[in-house]
C-alpha positions in Angstrom: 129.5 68.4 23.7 131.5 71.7 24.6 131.3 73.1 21.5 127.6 72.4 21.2 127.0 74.3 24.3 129.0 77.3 23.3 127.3 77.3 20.2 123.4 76.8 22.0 124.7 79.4 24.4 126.0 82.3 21.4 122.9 81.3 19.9 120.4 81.8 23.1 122.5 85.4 23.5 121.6 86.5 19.8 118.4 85.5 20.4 117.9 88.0 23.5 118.9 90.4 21.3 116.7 89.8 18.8 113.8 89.8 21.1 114.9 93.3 22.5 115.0 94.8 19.3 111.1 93.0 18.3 109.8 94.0 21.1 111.1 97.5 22.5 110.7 100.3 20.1 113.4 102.5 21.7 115.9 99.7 21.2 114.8 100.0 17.8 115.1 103.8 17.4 118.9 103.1 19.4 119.4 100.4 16.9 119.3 102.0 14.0 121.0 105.1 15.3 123.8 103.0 15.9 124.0 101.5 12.7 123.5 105.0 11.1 126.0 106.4 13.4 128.6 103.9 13.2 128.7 104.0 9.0 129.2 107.9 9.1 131.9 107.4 11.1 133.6 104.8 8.6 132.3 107.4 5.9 134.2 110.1 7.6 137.3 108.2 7.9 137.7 108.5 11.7 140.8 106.9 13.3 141.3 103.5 15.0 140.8 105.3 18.5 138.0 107.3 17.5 136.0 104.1 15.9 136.6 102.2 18.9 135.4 105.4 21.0 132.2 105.2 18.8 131.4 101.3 19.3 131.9 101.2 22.9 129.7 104.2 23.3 127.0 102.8 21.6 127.1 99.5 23.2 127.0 101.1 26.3 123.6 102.1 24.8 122.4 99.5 23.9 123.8 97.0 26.4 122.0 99.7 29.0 118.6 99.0 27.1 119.0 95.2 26.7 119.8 95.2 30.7 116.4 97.6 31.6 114.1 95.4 29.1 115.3 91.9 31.5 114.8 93.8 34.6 111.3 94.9 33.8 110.4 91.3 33.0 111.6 90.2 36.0 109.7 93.0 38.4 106.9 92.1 35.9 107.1 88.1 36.6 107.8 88.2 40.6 105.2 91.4 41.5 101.5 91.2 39.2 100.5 93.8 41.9 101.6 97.6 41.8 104.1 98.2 44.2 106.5 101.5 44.8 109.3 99.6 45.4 108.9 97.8 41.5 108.4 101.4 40.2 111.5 102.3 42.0 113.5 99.8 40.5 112.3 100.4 36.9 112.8 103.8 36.7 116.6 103.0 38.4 117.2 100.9 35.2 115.8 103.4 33.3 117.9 106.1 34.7 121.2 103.9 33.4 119.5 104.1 30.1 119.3 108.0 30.0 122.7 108.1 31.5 124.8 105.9 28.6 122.3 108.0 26.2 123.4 111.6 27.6 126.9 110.2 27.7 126.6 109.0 24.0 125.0 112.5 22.8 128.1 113.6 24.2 130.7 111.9 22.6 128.8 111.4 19.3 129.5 115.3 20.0 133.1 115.4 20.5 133.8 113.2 17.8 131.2 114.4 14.6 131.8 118.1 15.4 135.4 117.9 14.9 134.5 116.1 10.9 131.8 119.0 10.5 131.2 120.5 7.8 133.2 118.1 6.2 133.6 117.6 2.3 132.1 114.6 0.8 134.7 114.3 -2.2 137.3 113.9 0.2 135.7 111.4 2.3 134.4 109.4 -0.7 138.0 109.7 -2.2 139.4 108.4 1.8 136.9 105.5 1.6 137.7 104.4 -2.0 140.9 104.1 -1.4 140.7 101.8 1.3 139.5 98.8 0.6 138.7 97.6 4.7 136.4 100.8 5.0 134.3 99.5 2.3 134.5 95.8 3.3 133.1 97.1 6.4 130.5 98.9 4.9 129.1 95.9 3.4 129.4 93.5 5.7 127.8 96.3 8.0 125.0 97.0 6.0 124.6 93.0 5.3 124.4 91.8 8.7 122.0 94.7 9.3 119.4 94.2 6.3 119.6 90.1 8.1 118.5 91.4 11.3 116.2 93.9 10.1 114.6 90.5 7.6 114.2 88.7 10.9 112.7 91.0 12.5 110.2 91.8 10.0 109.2 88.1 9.3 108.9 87.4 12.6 111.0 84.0 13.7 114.8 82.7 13.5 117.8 84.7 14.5 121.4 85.7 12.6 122.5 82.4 13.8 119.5 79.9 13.7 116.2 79.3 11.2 114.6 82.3 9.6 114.2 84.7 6.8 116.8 85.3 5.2 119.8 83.3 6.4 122.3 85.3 7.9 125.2 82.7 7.5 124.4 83.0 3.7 124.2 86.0 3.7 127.6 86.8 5.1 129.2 83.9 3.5 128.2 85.0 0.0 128.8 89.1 0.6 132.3 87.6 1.3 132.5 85.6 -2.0 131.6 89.0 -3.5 134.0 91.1 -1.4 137.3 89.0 -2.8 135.7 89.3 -6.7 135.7 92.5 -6.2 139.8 92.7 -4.5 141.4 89.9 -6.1 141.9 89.2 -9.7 143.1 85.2 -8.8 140.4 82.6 -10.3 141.9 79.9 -8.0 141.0 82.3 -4.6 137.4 83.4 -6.3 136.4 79.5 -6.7 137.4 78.5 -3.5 135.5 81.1 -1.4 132.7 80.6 -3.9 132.6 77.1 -2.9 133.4 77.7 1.2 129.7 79.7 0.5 127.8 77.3 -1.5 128.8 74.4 1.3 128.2 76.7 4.1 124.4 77.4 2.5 124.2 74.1 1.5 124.7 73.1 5.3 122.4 75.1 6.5 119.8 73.3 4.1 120.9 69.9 5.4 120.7 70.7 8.9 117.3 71.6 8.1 118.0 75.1 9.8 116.9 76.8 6.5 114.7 76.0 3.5 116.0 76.5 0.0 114.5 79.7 -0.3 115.6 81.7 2.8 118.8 80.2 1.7 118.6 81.7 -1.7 117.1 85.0 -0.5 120.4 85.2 2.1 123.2 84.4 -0.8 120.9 87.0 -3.6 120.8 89.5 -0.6 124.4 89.0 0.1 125.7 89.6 -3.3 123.5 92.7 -4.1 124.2 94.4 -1.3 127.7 94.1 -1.4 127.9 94.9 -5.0 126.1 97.8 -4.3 128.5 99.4 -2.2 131.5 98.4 -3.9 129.4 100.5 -7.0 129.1 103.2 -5.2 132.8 103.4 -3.2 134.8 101.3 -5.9 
């Protein structure tokens, strides 16, 4: 029963995020500068420190914009009626927004200036010899084609129901992942199979159908295989 309501509550969370991102188009436009932002910092080989500078910056962002979107609902629900006191508190939590935002311009500054110009043979050569920075790449780029499918069909979330399935989707860009680092048959069946029951769960549970199934384990595999192409 615990478990259950840790997973309803993880779920309800992604969900909120979800919403955000269907709904606001700056979180969109913050979205996907993230995710833009975020590979060309893999891409550029920055260090543990600066990475983790990078990710908290832009959750600061987006966290900022997630936290503005549930306070305008709320002004929205209690007061129907115009009142200066709502306006004041909407532009307050829009004021947070532009604050995390200046501060990201700033250290998306700090850290990018000191990798420009930079030379893309070397940073190719950085990331192909470091098999983590691609794995990240494609699990990145993965989980981020699964949202964006959500979003443009319209219903489920990473977690629960939808086009495509995100849990096939990761489990089989996984599957791909140790092909592509591991030469032991024994290893590549087994996470084969750890997918295939993970995707065949989701079918039983009826959480998926067959086909957003398929479509998550096809998306999976050709995504991943596409970076490891291109970085391999």
């Amino acid at each position: 029963m615990h478990e259950r309501r840790f997973v309803e509550s993880f779920n309800a969370a992604v969900e909120g995020f979800i919403y955000v991102l269907k709904t606001e188009r700056n979180m969109r436009v913050h979205f996907l500068a993230a995710f833009f932002f975020i590979l060309l910092g893999i891409y550029l080989n920055f260090s543990y420190m600066e990475t983790l500078a990078l990710c908290i910056t832009v959750m600061l962002v987006l966290g900022s914009e997630m936290i503005n979107t549930a306070i305008e609902l709320i002004v929205d629900m209690i007061k129907v009626d115009f009142h200066p006191i709502a306006r004041i508190v909407k532009d307050v939590s829009a004021g947070v927004v532009l604050l995390t935002s200046v501060n990201a311009v700033v250290v998306g500054y700090m850290l990018f200036s000191r990798k420009l110009p930079f030379n893309v043979a070397e940073a190719t050569a950085n990331i192909r010899s470091s098999p983590w920075h691609v794995t990240f790449i494609a699990l990145i780029i993965v989980f981020g084609a699964t949202i964006i499918g959500k979003i443009l069909f319209g219903r489920g979330t990473p977690l629960r129901g939808g086009m495509p399935s995100g849990h096939s989707a990761i489990a089989f860009a996984i599957w791909t992942v140790i092909m592509f680092l591991t030469n032991n048959s024994i290893v590549i069946v087994l996470t084969f199979l750890m997918a295939f029951l993970i995707a065949r769960h989701r079918i039983k549970d009826s959480i998926h159908t067959v086909w957003e199934v398929v479509v998550g384990a096809v998306m999976g595999v050709l995504l991943t295989t596409f970076v490891f192409q291109v970085f391999r």
